[in-house]
C-alpha positions, 0 to 999 in steps of 0.5 A: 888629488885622486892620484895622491889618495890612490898613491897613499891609500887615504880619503882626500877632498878636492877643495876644488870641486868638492868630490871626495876621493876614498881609497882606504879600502885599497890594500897594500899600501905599507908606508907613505910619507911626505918630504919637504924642502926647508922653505916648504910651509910645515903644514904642507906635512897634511897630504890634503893640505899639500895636493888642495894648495897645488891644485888652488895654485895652478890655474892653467888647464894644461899644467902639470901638477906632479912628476910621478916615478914607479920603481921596483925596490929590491926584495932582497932588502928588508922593509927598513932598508927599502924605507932608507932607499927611498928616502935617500933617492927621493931627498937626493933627487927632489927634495934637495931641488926645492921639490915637496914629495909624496911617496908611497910603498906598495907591497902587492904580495907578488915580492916586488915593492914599488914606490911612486911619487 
C-alpha cells in the first residue's frame, strides 16, 4: 500500500492495519492510471480498492504482492507519445497475461520520465 501511493503520489489507507500512507505532497508525478484485464471487477479502477484487496487476499507473510519495473522513457517523445508507450508496453506485457496494473509517470525535471509499475 505505501508503495502504490508513493508510485501515484495520493493518500491511501491500508484497511490492514489502518495506517495512513500520504504522498500528495510529492511532486512530479505527471499521469497515473490503473489497466485491467476483462475478468478484473470494475471497482478495482479505485487504486485504494485495488491495493486493500491485494493486501486481504494474500495471506503468506513471504508473498509477493506486485511486480515493479522502472524504465526511462525517451524525451524526444511528447508527453502523448510516452503516455501511448506505456500503455501499449503495460497492455501488451501485463494486461494482456490477466494481470491488473498501476502506473505511473514521474517527471523529475532532469528530462528523463520514468514509469513504474
Amino acid at each position: 500500500m505505501a508503495a502504490a501511493a508513493y508510485r501515484s503520489g495520493e493518500k491511501l489507507v491500508n484497511e490492514w492495519d489502518g495506517m495512513t500512507h500520504d504522498y500528495t505532497r510529492k511532486g512530479g508525478v505527471v499521469h497515473t492510471e490503473i489497466m485491467l484485464p476483462s475478468h478484473a471487477p470494475p471497482e478495482f479502477q479505485d487504486r485504494s480498492t485495488l491495493w486493500n484487496s491485494v493486501e486481504q487476499i494474500e495471506k503468506s507473510s513471504d508473498a509477493q504482492l506486485a511486480r515493479e519495473i522502472e524504465v526511462a522513457l525517451p524525451i524526444e517523445l511528447s508527453r502523448a507519445e510516452q503516455l501511448a508507450l506505456v500503455r501499449s508496453f503495460v497492455k501488451d506485457n501485463f494486461v494482456d497475461a490477466g494481470m491488473c496494473a498501476d502506473f505511473a509517470i514521474h517527471d523529475k525535471g532532469t528530462g528523463k520520465a520514468l514509469q513504474t509499475q
